[in-house]
C-alpha positions as CSV (number, residue, x, y, z in Angstrom):
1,X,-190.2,95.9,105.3
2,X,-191.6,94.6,102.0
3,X,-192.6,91.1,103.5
4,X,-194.4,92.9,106.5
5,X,-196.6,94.8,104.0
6,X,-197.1,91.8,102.2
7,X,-198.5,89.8,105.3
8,X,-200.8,92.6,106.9
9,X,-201.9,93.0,103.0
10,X,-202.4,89.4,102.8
11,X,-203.9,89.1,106.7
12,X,-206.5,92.1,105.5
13,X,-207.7,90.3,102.3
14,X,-210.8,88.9,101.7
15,X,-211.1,85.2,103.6
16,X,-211.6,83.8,99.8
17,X,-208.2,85.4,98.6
18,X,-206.4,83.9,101.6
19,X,-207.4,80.4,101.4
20,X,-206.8,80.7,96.8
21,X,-202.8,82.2,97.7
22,X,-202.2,79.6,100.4
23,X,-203.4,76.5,98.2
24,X,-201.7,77.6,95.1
25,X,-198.5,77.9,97.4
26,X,-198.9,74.5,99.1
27,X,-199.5,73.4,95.4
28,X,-195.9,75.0,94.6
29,X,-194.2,73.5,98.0
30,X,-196.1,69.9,96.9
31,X,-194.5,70.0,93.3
32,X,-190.8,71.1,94.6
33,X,-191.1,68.3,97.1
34,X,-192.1,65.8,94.1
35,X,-189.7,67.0,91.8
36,X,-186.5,67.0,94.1
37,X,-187.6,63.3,95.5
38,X,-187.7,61.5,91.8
39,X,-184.1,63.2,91.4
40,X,-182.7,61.9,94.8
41,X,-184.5,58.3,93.5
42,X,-183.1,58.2,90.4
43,X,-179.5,59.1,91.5
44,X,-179.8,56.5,94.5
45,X,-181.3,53.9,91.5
46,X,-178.4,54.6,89.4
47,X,-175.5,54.5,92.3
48,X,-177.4,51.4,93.6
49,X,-177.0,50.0,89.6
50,X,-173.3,50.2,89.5
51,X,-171.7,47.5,90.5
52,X,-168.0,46.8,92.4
53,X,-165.5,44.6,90.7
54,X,-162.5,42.7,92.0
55,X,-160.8,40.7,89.7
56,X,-156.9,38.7,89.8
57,X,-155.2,35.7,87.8
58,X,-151.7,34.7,87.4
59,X,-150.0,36.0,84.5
60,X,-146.4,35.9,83.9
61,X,-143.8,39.0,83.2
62,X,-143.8,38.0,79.4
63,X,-147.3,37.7,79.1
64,X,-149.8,38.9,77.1
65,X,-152.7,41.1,78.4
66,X,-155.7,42.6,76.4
67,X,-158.3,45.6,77.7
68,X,-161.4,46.5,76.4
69,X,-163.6,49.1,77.6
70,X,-166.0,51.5,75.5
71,X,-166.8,54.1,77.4
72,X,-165.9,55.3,80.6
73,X,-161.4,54.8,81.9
74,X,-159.1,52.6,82.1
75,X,-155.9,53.3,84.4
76,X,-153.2,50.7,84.1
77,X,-150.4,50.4,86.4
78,X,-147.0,48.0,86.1
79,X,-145.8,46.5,88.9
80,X,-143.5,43.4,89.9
81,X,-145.8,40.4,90.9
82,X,-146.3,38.2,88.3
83,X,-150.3,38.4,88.6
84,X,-153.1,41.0,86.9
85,X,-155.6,42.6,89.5
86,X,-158.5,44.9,88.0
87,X,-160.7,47.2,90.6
88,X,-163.5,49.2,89.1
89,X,-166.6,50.1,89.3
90,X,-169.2,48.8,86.4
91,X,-171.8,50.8,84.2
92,X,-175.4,50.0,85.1
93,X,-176.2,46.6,83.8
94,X,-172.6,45.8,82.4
95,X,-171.0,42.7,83.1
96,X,-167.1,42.0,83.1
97,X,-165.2,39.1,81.9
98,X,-161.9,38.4,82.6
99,X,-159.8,34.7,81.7
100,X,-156.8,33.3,80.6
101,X,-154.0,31.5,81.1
102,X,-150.0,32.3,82.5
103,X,-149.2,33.1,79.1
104,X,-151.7,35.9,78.1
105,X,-155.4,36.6,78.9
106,X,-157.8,39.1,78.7
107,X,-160.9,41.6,80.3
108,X,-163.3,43.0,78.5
109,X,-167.1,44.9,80.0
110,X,-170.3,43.5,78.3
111,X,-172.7,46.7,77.7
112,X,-176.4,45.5,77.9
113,X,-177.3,48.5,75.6
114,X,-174.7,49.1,73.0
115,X,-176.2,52.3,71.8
116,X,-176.4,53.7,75.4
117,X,-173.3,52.1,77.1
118,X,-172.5,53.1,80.6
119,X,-169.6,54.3,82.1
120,X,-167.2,52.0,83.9
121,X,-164.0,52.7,85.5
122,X,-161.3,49.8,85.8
123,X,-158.1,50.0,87.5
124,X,-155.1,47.9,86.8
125,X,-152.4,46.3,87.9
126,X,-150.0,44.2,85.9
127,X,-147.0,42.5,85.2
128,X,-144.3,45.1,84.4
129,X,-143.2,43.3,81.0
130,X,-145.9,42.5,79.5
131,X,-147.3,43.1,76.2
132,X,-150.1,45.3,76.8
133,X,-153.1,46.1,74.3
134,X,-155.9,48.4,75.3
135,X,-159.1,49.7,73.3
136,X,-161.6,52.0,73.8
137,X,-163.6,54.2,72.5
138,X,-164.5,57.1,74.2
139,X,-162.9,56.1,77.5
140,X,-159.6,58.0,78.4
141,X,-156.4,55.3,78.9
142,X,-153.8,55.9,81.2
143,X,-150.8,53.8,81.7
144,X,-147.9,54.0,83.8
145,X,-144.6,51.8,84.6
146,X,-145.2,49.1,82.4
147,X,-141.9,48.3,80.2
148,X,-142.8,45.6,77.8
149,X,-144.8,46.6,74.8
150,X,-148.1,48.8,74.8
151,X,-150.6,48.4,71.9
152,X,-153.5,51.4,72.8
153,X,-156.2,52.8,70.9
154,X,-159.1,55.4,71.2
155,X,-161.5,57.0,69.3
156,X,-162.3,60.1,71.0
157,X,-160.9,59.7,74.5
158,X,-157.5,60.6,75.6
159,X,-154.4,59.1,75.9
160,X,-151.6,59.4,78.9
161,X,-148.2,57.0,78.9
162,X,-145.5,57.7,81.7
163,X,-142.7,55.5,81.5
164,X,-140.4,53.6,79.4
165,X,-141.8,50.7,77.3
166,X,-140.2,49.0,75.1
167,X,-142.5,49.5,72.1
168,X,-145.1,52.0,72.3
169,X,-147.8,52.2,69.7
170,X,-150.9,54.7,70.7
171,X,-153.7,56.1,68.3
172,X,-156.7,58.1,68.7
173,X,-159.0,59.4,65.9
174,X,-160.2,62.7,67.6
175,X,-158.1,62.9,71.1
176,X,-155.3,63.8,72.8
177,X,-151.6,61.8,73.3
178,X,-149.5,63.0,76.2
179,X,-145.9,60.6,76.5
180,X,-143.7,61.1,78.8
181,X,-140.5,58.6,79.2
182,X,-137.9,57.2,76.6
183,X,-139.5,54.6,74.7
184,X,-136.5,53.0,72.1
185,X,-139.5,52.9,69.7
186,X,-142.1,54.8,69.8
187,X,-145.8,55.2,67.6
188,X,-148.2,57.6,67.4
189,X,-151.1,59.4,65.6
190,X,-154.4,61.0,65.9
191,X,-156.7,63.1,63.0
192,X,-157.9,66.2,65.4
193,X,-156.1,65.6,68.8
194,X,-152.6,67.2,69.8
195,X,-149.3,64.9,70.4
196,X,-146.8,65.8,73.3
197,X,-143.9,64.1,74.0
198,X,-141.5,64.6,76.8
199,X,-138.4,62.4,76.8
200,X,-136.2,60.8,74.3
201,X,-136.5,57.5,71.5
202,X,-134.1,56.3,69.0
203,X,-137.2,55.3,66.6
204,X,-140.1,57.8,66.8
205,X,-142.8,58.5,64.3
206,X,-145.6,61.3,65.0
207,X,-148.7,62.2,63.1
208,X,-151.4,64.3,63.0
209,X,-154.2,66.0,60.7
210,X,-155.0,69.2,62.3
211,X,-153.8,68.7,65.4
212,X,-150.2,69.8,67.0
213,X,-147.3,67.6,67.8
214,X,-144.6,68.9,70.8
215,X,-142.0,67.7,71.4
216,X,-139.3,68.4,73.6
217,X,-136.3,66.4,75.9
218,X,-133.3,64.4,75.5
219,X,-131.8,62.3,72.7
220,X,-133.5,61.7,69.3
221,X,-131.7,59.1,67.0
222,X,-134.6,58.9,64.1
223,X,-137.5,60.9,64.4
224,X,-139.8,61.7,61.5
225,X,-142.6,64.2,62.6
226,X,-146.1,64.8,60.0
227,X,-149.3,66.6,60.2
228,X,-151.5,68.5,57.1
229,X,-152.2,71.9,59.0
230,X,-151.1,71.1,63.0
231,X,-147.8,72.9,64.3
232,X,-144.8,71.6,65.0
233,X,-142.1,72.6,67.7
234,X,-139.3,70.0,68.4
235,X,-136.8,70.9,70.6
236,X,-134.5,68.3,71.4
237,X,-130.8,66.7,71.2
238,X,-129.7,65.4,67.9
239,X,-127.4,62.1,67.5
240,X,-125.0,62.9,65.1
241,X,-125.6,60.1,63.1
242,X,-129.5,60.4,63.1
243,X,-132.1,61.3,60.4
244,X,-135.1,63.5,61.6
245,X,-137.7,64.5,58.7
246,X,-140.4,67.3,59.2
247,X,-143.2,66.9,57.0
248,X,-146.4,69.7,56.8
249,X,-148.7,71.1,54.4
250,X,-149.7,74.3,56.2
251,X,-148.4,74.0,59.3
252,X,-145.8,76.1,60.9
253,X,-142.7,74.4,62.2
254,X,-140.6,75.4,64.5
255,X,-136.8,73.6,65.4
256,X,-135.2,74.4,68.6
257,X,-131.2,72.7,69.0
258,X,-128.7,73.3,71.3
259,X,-125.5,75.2,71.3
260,X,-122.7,73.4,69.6
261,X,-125.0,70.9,67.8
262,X,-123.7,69.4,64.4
263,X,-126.6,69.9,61.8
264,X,-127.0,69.5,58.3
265,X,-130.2,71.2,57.6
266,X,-131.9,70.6,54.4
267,X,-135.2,73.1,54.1
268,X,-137.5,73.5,51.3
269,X,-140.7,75.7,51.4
270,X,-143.1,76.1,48.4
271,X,-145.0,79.5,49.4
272,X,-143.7,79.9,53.1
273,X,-140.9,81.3,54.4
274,X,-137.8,80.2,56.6
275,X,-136.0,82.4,59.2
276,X,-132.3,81.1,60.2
277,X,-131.7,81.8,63.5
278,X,-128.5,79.5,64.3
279,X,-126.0,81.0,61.2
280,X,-125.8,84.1,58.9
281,X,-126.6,81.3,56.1
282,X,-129.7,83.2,54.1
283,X,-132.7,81.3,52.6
284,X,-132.5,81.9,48.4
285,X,-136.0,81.9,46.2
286,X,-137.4,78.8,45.6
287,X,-137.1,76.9,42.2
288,X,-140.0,78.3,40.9
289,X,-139.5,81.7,41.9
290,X,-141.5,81.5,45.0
291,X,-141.3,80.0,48.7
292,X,-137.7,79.3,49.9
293,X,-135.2,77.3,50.3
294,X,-131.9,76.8,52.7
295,X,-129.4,74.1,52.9
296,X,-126.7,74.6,55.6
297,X,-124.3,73.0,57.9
298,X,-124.0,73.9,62.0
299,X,-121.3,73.2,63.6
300,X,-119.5,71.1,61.1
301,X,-122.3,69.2,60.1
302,X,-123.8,65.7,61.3
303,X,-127.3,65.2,62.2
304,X,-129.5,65.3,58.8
305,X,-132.3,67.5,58.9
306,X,-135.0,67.7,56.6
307,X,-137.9,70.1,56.2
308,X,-140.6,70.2,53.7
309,X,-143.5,72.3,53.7
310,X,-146.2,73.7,51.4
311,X,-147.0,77.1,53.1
312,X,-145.9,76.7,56.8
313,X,-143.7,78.9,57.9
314,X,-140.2,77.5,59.2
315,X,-138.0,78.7,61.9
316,X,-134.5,77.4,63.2
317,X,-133.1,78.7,66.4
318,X,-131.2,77.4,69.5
319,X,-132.6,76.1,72.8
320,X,-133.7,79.0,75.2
């Protein structure tokens, strides 16, 4: 009803009045038209920019491999053939090199504006053995079924392992680690970014800043677990010949064990507090009257425990 009146006002106006609404509106129409074809240009330049890659060389299953990519992802997968393949798809203007020998090589991209790099996303396959180092800096790495050693860094992307390498050592200054698999010795750290691990290591060292660390699965032999003001939950099995240190300034921790485990729990607080879920063994004052302290065995003893903490709270309980 509203856009009938608005044509029998418009067909009743002045000649003049017509012919000013109808150019201003094909003026409109002539912009929008503009406007939407230098977007559709500029995404077709920029799709047209990025280039396909399709590299592969011979390297063997105790070989050494090195990644570098700045911004964008790099996803590794380990497989049996005793050759490297990389698929991607290159930043605008970047070039990749990749060379080497049967012993070790390595691929890196080539940014033709270091201040402004472009995104490019590579895709790996390698050698299941290898040692593998990969380093980025805001580009997310995610690596999969490769058993030999694994060397990765980031600055501010994220980091994903699944498997079980031999030696994993991953750090990122400001993002994320997320492990799951049962590497014998195991690595990792980050300033702002959270740590989870699912699965089990006889050597594992975590640390953060602020960020929190979980952890959670089968058998831990020596685990020593650190952050200034992140959480910490650990829920695990305990050999009972293995050392595990929990380390925090303000961060609360949290210890989860199963049923039957033999514990020796050594707990020390300076202004926090500890709650004893697993006996009727009570905290006393700290030595200087505040905070508290516990030392205790559960189930006979075994496993040593030790907990220090400026203010975080503490809590022991059993597995849910």
């Amino acid at each position: 009803m509203g856009a009938r009146r608005a044509s029998v006002g418009l067909s009743r106006a002045p000649l003049a009045l017509r012919r000013s609404f109808l150019e201003r509106a094909s003026r409109v129409l002539l912009r929008t038209l503009i406007v939407t074809a230098a977007a559709l240009a500029s995404l077709s330049a920029q799709l047209a920019a990025q280039k396909k890659v399709e590299r592969k060389l011979p390297l063997g299953m105790e070989g050494a491999f090195r990644i570098s990519n700045m911004v964008g992802s790099v996803v590794v997968h380990g497989w049996s053939k005793d050759t490297v393949l990389v698929r991607g798809t290159l930043g605008a203007g970047d070039t990749f090199f990749m060379g080497g020998g049967y012993k070790g090589a390595k691929a890196f991209v080539e940014s033709t504006d270091d201040r402004d790099p472009k995104p490019t996303r590579l895709e790996v396959w390698v050698p299941a053995g290898i040692r593998l180092w990969v380093k980025t800096a805001t580009a997310n790495i995610d690596v999969s079924d490769v058993t030999g050693g694994l060397d990765l860094y980031v600055v501010s992307g994220t980091i994903d392992v699944t498997g079980n390498p031999h030696e994993l050592n991953a750090e990122a200054i400001d993002g994320d680690i997320h492990i799951t698999g049962s590497p014998p010795w195991l690595r990792a750290k980050t300033a702002t970014g959270a740590i989870t691990f699912q699965g089990a290591s006889s050597d594992a060292a975590l640390s953060t800043v602020s960020g929190p660390i979980k952890v959670n699965g089968g058998v831990f032999e020596r685990t020593k677990l650190e952050t200034v003001t992140g959480n910490i939950i650990f829920s695990g099995r305990l050999d009972r010949g293995g050392t595990f240190d929990f380390d925090t300034h303000s961060g609360n921790v949290d210890i989860a064990i199963p049923e039957k485990a033999g514990v020796t729990f050594s707990v020390v607080t300076i202004t926090g507090t500890i709650t004893n879920n697993l006996s009727k063994n009570s905290p006393i004052p700290g030595r200087f009257g505040r905070g508290a302290e516990l030392t205790m065995e559960a189930s006979g003893g075994g496993a040593r425990v030790s907990v220090r903490t400026f203010k975080g709270p503490v809590t022991l309980r059993r597995t849910k």
